[in-house]
N, C-alpha and C positions, 0 to 999 in steps of 0.2 A: 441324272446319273453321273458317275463321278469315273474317273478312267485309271487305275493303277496298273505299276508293272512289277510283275515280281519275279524272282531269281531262287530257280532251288537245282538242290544238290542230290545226286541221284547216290545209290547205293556203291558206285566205284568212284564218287567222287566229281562228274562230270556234273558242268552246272548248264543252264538251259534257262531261258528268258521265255517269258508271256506276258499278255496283257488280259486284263479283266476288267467289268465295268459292274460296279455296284451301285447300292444308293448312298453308302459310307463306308470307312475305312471299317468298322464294325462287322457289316453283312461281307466285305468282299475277303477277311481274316476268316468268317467261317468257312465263307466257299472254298477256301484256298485249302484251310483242313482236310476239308470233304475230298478236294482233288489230291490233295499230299497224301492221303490215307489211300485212295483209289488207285496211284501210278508208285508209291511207296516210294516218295521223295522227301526233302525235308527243303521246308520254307526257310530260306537264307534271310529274303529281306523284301519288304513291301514298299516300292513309291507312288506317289498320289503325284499324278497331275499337275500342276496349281499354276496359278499366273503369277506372270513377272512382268515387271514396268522398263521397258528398255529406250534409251538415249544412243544413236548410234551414228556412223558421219563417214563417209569417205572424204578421201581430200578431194577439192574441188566440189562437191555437192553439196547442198543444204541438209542438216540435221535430220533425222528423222528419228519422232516419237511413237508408243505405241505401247500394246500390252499382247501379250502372247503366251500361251501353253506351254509347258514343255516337263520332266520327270526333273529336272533341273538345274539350279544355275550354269551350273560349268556346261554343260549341252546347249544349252542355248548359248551360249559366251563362242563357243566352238562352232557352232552351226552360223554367225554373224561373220567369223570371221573366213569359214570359207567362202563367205559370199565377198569375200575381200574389203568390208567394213574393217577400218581403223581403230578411232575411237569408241570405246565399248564399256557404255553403262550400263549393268541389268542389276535391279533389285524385286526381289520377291512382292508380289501386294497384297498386302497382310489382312485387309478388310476389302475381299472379295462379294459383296452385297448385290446378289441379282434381281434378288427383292421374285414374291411367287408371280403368278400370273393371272390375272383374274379371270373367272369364269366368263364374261362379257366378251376377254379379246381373243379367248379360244375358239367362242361363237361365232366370232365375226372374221376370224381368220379362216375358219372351216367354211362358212358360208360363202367367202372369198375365191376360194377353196373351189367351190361347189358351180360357181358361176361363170368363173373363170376355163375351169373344166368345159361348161358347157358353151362355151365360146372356142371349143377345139384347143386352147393350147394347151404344148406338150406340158406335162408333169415339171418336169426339173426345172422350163423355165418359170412356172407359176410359182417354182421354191423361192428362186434364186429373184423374182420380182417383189415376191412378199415380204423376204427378209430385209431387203434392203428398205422397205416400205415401214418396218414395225417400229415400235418406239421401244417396248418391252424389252429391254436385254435379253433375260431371262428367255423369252419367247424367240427370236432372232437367233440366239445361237442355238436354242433346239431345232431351229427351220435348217440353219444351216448343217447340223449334224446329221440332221434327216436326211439332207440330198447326198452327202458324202459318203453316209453310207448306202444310199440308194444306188450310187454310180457304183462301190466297189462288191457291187453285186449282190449284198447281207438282204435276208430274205422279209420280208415286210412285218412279219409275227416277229423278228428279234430287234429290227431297228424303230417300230412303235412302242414293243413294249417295257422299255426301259427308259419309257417319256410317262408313263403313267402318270407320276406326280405333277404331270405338267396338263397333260389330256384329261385325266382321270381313268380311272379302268375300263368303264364301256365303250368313250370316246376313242380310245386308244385302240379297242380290239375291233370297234368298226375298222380305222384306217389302212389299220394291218390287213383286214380283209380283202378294204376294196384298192389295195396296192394288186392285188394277186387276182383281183375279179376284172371281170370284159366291159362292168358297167361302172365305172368308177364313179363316173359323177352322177350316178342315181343313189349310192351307198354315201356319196359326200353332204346330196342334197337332204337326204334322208337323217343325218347327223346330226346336219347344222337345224333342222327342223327340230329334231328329238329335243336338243341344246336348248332351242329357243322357248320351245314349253316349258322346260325343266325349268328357265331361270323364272320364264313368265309366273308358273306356279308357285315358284314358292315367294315371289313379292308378293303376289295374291295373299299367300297365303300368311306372311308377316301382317301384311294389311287385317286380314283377319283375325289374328291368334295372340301376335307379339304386339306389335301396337296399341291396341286395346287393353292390353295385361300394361305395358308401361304407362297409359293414360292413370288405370286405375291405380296405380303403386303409387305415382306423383299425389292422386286426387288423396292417396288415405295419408301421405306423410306431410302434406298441406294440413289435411283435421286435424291430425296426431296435434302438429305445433301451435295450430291454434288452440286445440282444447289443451295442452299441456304450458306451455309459455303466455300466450296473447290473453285467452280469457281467464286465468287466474290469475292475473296482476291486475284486472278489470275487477273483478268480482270483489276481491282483498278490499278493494279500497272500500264496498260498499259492508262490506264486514265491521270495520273499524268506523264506521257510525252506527253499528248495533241493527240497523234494520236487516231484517229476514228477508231469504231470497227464495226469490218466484221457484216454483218446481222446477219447469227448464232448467232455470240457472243452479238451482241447488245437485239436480243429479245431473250436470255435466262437470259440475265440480266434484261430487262423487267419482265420477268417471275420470278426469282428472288427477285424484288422488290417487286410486287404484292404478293406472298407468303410472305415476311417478314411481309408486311404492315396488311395483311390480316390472316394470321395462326389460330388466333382463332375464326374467324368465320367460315373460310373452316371446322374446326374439331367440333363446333356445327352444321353445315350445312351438315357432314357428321354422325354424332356421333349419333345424335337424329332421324333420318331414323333411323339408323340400328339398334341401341337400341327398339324403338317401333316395327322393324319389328320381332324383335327377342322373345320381350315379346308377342308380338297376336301369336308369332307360337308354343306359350308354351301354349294357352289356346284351352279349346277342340275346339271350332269352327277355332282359326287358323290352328292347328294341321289338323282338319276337311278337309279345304279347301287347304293345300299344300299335304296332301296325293291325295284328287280327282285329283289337278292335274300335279303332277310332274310322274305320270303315262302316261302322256301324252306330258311328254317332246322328243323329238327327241333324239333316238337313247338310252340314260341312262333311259327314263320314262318307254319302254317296258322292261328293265332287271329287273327294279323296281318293273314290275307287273307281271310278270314270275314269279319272286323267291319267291310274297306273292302266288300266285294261287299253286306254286310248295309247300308252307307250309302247307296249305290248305288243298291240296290232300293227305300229307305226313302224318298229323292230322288224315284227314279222314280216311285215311286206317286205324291205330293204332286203331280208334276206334268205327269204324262201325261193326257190327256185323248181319247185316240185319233183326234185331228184331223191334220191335215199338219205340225203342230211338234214330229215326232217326234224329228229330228237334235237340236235343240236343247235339246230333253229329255235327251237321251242325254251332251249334251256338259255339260250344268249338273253331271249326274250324277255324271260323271269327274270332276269338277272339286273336287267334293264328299267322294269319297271317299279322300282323303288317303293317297293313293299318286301319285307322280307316274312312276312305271313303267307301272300301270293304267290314268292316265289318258293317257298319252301311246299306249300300241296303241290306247285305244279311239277316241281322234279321228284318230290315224295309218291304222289297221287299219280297225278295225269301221265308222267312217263314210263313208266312203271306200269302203267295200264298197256301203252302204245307197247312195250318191250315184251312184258310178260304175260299179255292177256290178247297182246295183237287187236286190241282196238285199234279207230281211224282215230284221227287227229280231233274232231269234234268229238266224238264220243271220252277220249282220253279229257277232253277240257273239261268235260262236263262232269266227270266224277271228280274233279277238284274242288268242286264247288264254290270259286271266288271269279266265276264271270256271272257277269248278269243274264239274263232270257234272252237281249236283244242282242248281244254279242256272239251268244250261242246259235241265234238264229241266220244272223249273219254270215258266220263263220259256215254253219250248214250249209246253207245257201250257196255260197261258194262254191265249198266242195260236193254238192250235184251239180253245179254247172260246168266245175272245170276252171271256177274265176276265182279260186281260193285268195291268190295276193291281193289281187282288186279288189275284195269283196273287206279286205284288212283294212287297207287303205280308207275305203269307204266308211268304213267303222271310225277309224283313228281321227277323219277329218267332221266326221257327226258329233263324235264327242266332243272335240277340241272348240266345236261352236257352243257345242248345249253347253261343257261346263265354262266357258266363258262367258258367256251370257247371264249361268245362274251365282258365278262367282263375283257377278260385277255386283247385280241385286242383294249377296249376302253381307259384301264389303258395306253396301249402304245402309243395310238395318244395324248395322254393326256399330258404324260410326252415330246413326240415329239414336240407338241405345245409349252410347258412351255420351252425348248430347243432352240425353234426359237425365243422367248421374249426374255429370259437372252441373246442371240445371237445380236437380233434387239439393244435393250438397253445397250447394250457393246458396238456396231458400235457405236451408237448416241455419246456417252459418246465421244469417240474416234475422231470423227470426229469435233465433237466439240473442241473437248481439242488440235485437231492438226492447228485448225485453228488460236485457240488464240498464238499456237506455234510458228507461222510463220509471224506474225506482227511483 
């Protein structure tokens, strides 16, 4: 988030200052409309924040360098010198690079986070230890904005969620929670937990999906060159001594030719598929309809749909507390679990059920119908005993073995397969190449 200050001009003239924080000058010009039209003022002038590089000296003291905040130059120039600095260099820093933050050091700052907590120490100082601790700029000074505004009292829903970009949205709207919850380091622990699946899955799931698709791309532009450049300068030569060439050889140079003659229709004929399949699966309805059903792929659709139900449950434990803010539990949860097929029956279906038809919380999953039999049973189970959270948890941590377990075994058929291709395609190649050998 980005911090401007702006100045408007009321209807008799009188001007009046704020501040706002956007994610760019962009969104905080809208918002400023939105409020100019709402108090019927007019927007004089926006400034942004930014850093400057400042060189500063009292007499008698050593230099001091540094970089610093401020709406600008001349405020800060003014604010040095009431500190009774002399000498006063400030320039603006024009390549302000915090570079983002990766999902890893979010994990492991939350986890940090989590542990630390459970070591009794206060809040602010577990801030003010970490920041000083991180390497990530980027990260470091969102720590430190955190606690600043934690200390001047800003309520936890407004000073997480304008770190979005940094936490992500679910991450974010835990913290926010458990700033204002009695169990903090159960909602921390529970995060950095959620975190570490999240990323676990989807290396899993590159090992599974991506990887394999780049082996095989490599494997087909390795033929291509050979059957296009290597083996028809081989073959030619045996052309220009008039002798006839073996079947292999003669329809790989058919093949050959037809590639030469044809390349760039094959690569529009190829290119524009997977280009248009790529752009609908970026838009909510394609995204929509490859989460329904890649859940129902063989053998990788139910790991797929284990480890959202296993987030799900993981969610809901952290935040059920069996009071009346049961829907909203339900809907943080979908939100959480990174299917938007899931989550869209469970606030379409399942709450809608709880609201308007006053079913129980198991009965409302179960008209969704994207949990399995053994989640439903679970979940039941629970709720006649009174052990609804527990019985989450107990789910969240069964899945988390089973589809590790069966995601280890898929990753190795997977790479077995890709083993018998490169294997397949090295015979061809071979068998080929021995035949024009021996003409």
């Amino acid at each position: 988030m980005e911090t401007f200050r702006y100045t408007t001009v009321g209807l008799k003239g009188n001007r009046s200052q704020g501040v706002i924080e956007a994610i760019n000058k962009k969104e905080a010009k809208k918002a400023l409309d939105q409020l100019a039209e709402k108090r019927k003022v007019k927007i004089e002038s926006i400034q942004q924040k930014t850093t400057f590089i400042y060189t500063v000296k009292k007499t008698g003291q050593p230099t001091l360098n540094g970089e610093q905040k401020a709406f600008s130059k001349d405020e800060l120039i003014q604010a040095f010198k009431r500190f009774g600095y002399e000498q006063i260099h400030v320039q603006k820093k024009w390549f302000d690079f915090k570079g983002k933050v990766p999902a890893g050091e979010v994990t492991s700052w939350i986890r940090l986070c989590a542990d630390l907590l459970k070591e009794n120490l206060p809040y602010d100082e577990i801030l003010t230890l970490l920041s000083e601790d991180t390497t990530n700029k980027c990260l470091r000074e969102t720590i430190k904005t955190i606690s600043q505004d934690l200390k001047d009292g800003k309520e936890g829903t407004e000073v997480f969620a304008k770190h979005e970009e940094v936490f992500g949205k679910f991450p974010a709207y835990m913290l926010a929670v458990a700033s204002t919850s009695g169990n903090m380091q159960t909602i921390y622990e529970s995060t950095a937990k959620f975190m570490e699946r999240d990323e676990q899955f989807k290396r899993n799931l590159r090992k599974t999906l991506v990887t394999p698709f780049i082996t095989l791309g490599v494997i087909m532009l390795v033929v291509v060159y050979y059957v296009m450049v290597i083996f028809p300068e081989t073959a030619e030569m045996f052309k220009k001594f008039g002798k006839e060439l073996p079947p292999m050889t003669a329809a790989t140079m058919r093949f050959s030719d037809f590639l030469a003659a044809n390349w760039i229709m094959i690569l529009v004929c190829i290119g524009i598929p997977v280009g248009a399949l790529v752009y609908f699966l970026k838009t909510p309805k394609g995204k929509y309809l490859k989460d329904k059903y890649i859940i129902k792929m063989p053998v990788l659709g139910d790991l797929i749909h284990k480890t959202s139900i296993e987030i799900f449950a993981r969610v809901f434990y952290s935040l059920y507390s069996g009071s009346g803010e049961n829907v909203k539990v339900i809907q943080v949860a979908a939100e959480a679990c990174r299917n938007s097929y899931m989550e869209r029956q469970i606030k379409d279906v399942a709450i809608p059920a709880m609201l308007g038809e006053g079913k129980g919380i198991v009965e409302a999953m179960e008209t969704s119908n994207v949990f399995t039999k053994t989640a439903i049973s679970r979940f039941r189970s629970g709720a006649e005993s009174g052990a609804l959270r527990n019985n989450a948890l107990q789910l969240a941590n069964y899945y988390e073995t089973d589809t590790s377990y069966r995601m280890e075994k898929v990753i190795n058929l997977v790479n077995f397969i890709i083993t018998m291709l490169i294997m397949a395609v090295m015979i061809g190649i071979t068998v080929v190449s021995s035949e024009t050998s021996v003409m």
